[in-house]
C-alpha positions, 0 to 999 in steps of 0.5 A: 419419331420426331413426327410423333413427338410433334403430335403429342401436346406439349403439356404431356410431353412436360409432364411426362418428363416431370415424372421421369426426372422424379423417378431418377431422383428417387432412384439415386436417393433410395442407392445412397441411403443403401450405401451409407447404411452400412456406415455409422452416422457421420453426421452426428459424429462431426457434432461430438465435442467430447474425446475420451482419454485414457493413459494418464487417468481416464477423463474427457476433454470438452472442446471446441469444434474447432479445436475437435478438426485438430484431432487428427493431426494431433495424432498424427503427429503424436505417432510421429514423435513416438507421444503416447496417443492418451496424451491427445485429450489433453493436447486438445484442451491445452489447445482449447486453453491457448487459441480455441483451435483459431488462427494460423498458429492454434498451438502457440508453438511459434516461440518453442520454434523459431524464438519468436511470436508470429513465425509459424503460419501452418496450423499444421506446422503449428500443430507438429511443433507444438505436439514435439514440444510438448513431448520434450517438455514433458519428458524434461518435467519426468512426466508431471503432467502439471509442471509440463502443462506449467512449462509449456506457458511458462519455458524450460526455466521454471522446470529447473526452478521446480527441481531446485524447490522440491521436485513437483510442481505446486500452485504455490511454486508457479505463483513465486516463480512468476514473481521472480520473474515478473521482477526481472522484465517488467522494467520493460513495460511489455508485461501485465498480469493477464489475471487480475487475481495474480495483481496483489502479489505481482505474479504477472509473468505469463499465466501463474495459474495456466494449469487450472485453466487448461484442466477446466478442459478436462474432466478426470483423474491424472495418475500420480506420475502423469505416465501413461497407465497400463491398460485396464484389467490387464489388457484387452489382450489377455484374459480380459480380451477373452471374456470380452469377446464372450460377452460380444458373442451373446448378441449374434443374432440378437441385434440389427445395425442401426444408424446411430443406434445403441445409445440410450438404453432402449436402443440397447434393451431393443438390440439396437446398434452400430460398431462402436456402441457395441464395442462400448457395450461389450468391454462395459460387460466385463468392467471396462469403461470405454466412453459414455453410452451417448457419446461413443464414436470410432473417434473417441475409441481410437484415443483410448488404449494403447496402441498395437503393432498389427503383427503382435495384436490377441483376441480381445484387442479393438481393430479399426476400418477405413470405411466412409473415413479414416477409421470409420469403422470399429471391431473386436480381434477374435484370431485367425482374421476375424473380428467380432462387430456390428456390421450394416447386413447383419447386425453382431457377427463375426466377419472376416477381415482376410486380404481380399475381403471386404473389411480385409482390404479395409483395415488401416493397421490401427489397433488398441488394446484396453 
């Protein structure tokens, strides 16, 4: 062999070895196109900065990619200290509002914490602290999302100065009580008005106006009693899950899977879509709103709803897979271990989601009921 090879000019040799590297190379290339067919399109995932809220009236919370990383862990950490999950949206632009998901501490939580600035260096320690602390004060504000967004900036006293002064918070309430305070402390020098406006009436303890400021990241209604609301059209497991599941069903056979697909209506009107712009789809056809038709993702549908103990989910209920992510893809619960999705092979069907299945196997025990 070695005497053939000896043979054979150079030149063929280095080009026959050009062909064969290329061919391997479009080899590998055309395996993982095949694999990551089967997934939504992760890229465009990572460039949406928009979360979609529901709970405490549903609205949209505009932030930053640093502050979308945090998602995550906000609910993570939301589960662990029994929050309600639509309270992240609006965690996410008090965030946006108190760091811009920058820095060691993105939460400001240090001072809740220890009683000082500076002593937390975790962002994930950060974001623990900050998500108890924004449970306690909410609960102390008895659920008045504004006088807790208020506290939060402002500490525990201006909730009891609120009970003393009519129950609810109010712009005027903030303003008079960062004049009583700013006259206990600026003796010391170490307080400015951090807004210029505030200057004429000597509002200049922390942020009387801290509640705008944050809600400039949210687009949105908030309920009268900033609780948690029930879910739309009495649940997608009632009634309601039914119908969806039946407005699901007129695609089977009608659509293919496309990367990305499914948002913008000729996607839609050409049976173009992927998992989570057809639960979006669905739900739409029975009055539900779950997201705009452009920016839905498996990422903004996991923020909705109320959370399901796997045990006790019904048909109609929006079951989530670890599949190329956490929670990358996205169906409708139809009973006996099915589900109603968009899959890579087959477009709309129904897939089963038993142990030892593809999709069985996958599942995370995420489940939402709209």
């Amino acid at each position: 062999m070695h005497i053939v090879l000896q043979l054979i000019p150079k030149k063929y040799l280095i080009g026959g070895t050009l062909i064969l590297l290329g061919l391997s190379g479009l080899l590998i290339m055309s395996t993982i196109v095949a694999i990551t067919g089967e997934f939504e399109k992760d890229s465009q995932q990572s460039e949406v900065t928009e979360i979609e809220g529901g709970g405490i009236g549903v609205g949209t919370a505009n932030v930053s990619p640093e502050v979308m990383k945090y998602q995550p862990l906000l609910e993570k950490y939301a589960q662990t200290h029994g929050l309600d999950a639509s309270y992240v949206p609006i965690m996410m632009a008090l965030m946006m509002q108190e760091s811009g998901g920058r820095g060691n501490d993105p939460m400001q939580s240090s001072e809740s914490f220890c009683g000082s600035v500076g002593c937390i260096s975790s962002p994930e320690l950060s974001v623990d602290k900050g998500v108890l602390h924004f449970k306690s004060v909410l609960e102390k504000a008895h659920y008045d999302l504004k006088l807790c967004l208020q506290s939060y900036n402002f500490g525990g006293g201006f909730i009891n100065y609120v009970m003393k002064n009519g129950g609810k918070y109010t712009p005027e309430l903030a303003i008079s009580f960062s004049q009583l305070q700013y006259q206990k402390v600026k003796h010391t020098g170490n307080y400015h008005c951090v807004r210029p406006e505030m200057v004429p009436y000597s509002a200049c303890y922390g942020d009387a106006l801290y509640v705008n400021a944050v809600l400039k990241y949210y687009t949105g209604t908030i309920t009268a009693d900033g609780k948690p609301a029930a879910p739309a059209s009495g649940g997608s497991g009632s009634k309601s899950g039914v119908k969806v599941i039946d407005a699901g069903k007129t695609l089977i056979g009608k659509t293919r899977y496309v990367f990305g697909g499914g948002r913008s209506q000729s996607d839609i009107n050409a049976g173009r879509f992927d998992c989570s712009s057809f639960v979006r789809w669905a739900f739409e056809q029975v009055g539900v709103n779950v997201g705009p038709m452009s920016g839905v993702t498996t990422d903004t549908l996991k923020t909705q709803g109320q959370a399901i103990n796997p045990k006790d989910m019904k048909p109609g209920d929006v079951v989530f897979f670890d599949t190329y992510k956490i929670d990358g893809h996205v169906g409708i619960y139809v009973g006996n271990n099915q589900f109603l999705g968009c899959q890579g092979k087959t477009g709309v069907a129904i897939a089963s989601m038993a142990k030892g299945t593809y999709f069985g196997e996958r599942f995370n025990g995420r489940v939402k009921r709209f």
